[in-house]
Phi, psi and omega in degrees: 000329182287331156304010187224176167273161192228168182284337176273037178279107196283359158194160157336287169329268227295313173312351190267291237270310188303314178247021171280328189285344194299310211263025182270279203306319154303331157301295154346287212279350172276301158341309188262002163271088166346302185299334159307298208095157166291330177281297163336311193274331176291316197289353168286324183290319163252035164273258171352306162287354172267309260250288171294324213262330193280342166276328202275332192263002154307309203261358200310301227290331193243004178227118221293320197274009178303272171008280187282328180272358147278328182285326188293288170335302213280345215231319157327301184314313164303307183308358176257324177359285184317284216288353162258013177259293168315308172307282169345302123028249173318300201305313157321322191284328168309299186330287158338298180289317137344260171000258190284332193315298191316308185300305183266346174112147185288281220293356166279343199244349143327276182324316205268312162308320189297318189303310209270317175302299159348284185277348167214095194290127252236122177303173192293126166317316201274324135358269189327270219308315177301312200295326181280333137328275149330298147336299165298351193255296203301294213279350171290294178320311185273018179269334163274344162270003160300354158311310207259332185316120185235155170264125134331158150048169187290141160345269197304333172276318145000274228284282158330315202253336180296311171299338176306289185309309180300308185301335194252333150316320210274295195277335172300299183266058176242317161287313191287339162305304196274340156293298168309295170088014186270170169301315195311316206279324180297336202274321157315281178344312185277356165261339151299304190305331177273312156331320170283332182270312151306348157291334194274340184292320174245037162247011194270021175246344195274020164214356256309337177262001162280322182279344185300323180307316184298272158032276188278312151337265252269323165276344165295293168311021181222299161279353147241020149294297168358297215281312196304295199307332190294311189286329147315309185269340181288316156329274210308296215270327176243005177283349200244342176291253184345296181321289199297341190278304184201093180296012194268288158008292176298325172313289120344276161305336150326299181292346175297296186309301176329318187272319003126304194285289179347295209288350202284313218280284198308294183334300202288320192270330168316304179322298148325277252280309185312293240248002166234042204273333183278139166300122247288294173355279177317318258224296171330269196335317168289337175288330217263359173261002143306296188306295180328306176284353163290287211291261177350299193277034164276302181279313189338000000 
């Protein structure tokens, strides 16, 4: 719930500042729980920074402060980036042995971990520990300039043109994906889909059975661009790591990632194709006449 608007929000501005502090002050409280682990807590934070970066750009038509709070969000996110690449990493090889395990065997994707360990050795606690820090500082500051943040204009054109914008992103690199067909382009693809997907989450009480369906659309298809983009980094960094090690091997997973990408690709753009099939235009005009009948059938 915290993550959405609510009617009892008494204006736009107070639904921004209420749930930019929700997912800041849970990003904090993650940080300072031990028991998550270091892998855990980098991929919750910048799950958060896509969360606040997909808030901020709801609202860019009327809030003057995007900019510096995008650029703040985008660049916290980085600075975790390596340490969530690693985790990603391993996390692939699971995939894979999912797949493939039954065809090929546990002791080939043994190998492949035992390889991928070798060569990248799980940063330094006191690293980690520093990195995260910072983090907690970055994220302590903007929780105190969400004091200031304020939104413009009405809600519903706000609201319309802000999903307008995101949603025509969406589609633009949703074609240059099916023309290029490169990672660089799906991986784009997959950062629009998740903005819309985090826009439609905190926009789901003003239709629920319509934006839900978008939701669920919209998170399958945000994962398994995921799955692709992961299968992408895996390919550059750790397939020539295995390959030198035990070219047969190398070989062999090579042909894995391949069959994996095939299957991924048709999909993610069947998928697109389905979930941005309207023009963006229309699709804005419709959240701000969805919000508008929400608010109206309230006061009834």
């Amino acid at each position: 719930m915290s993550y959405s608007f609510r009617l009892s929000d008494a204006s736009l501005t107070e639904s921004v500042q209420r749930i930019a502090r929700s997912q800041i002050q849970t990003a904090i409280a993650e940080i300072d729980d031990a028991a998550l682990g270091p892998v855990t807590t980098v991929h919750q934070l910048r799950k958060r920074c896509k969360k606040l970066r997909g808030l901020v750009r709801l609202v860019r038509p009327g809030f003057n402060a995007y900019d510096i709070e995008n650029a703040a969000f985008r660049d916290l996110s980085r600075s975790l980036a390596d340490l969530r690449d690693a985790g990603a990493l391993i996390e692939t090889v699971g995939t894979l042995e999912e797949r493939f395990g039954e065809v090929i065997g546990a002791p080939f994707f043994a190998a492949v971990r035992e390889t991928l360990a070798a060569a990248s050795p799980p940063a330094e606690d006191e690293a980690v520990t520093a990195r995260l820090a910072g983090a907690r500082d970055a994220f302590s500051a903007a929780l105190i300039r969400t004091e200031d943040w304020k939104v413009k204009g009405k809600a519903p054109r706000v609201l319309g043109r802000g999903v307008k914008q995101t949603y025509k992103r969406a589609v633009t690199a949703l074609h240059e994906a099916e023309e290029a067909g490169t990672p660089v382009e799906f991986h784009e693809f997959r950062k629009r889909v998740k903005y819309h997907w985090y826009q439609m989450r905190m926009l789901k009480h003003v239709w629920p059975k319509m934006i839900h369906a978008r939701i669920v659309e919209a998170r399958h298809l945000a994962t398994a661009l995921g799955e692709q983009h992961d299968l992408a980094i895996f390919r550059l960094t750790v397939l020539p790591l295995v390959a030198g090690a035990d070219a047969k091997v190398g070989e062999v997973l090579g042909g894995l990632i391949e069959a994996e990408e095939k299957r991924l690709a048709p999909l993610c753009l069947q998928h697109g194709h389905r979930l941005f099939a309207e023009a963006p235009g229309e699709f804005g005009d419709s959240i701000a006449a969805y919000w508008s009948t929400w608010r109206e059938m309230a006061q009834d």
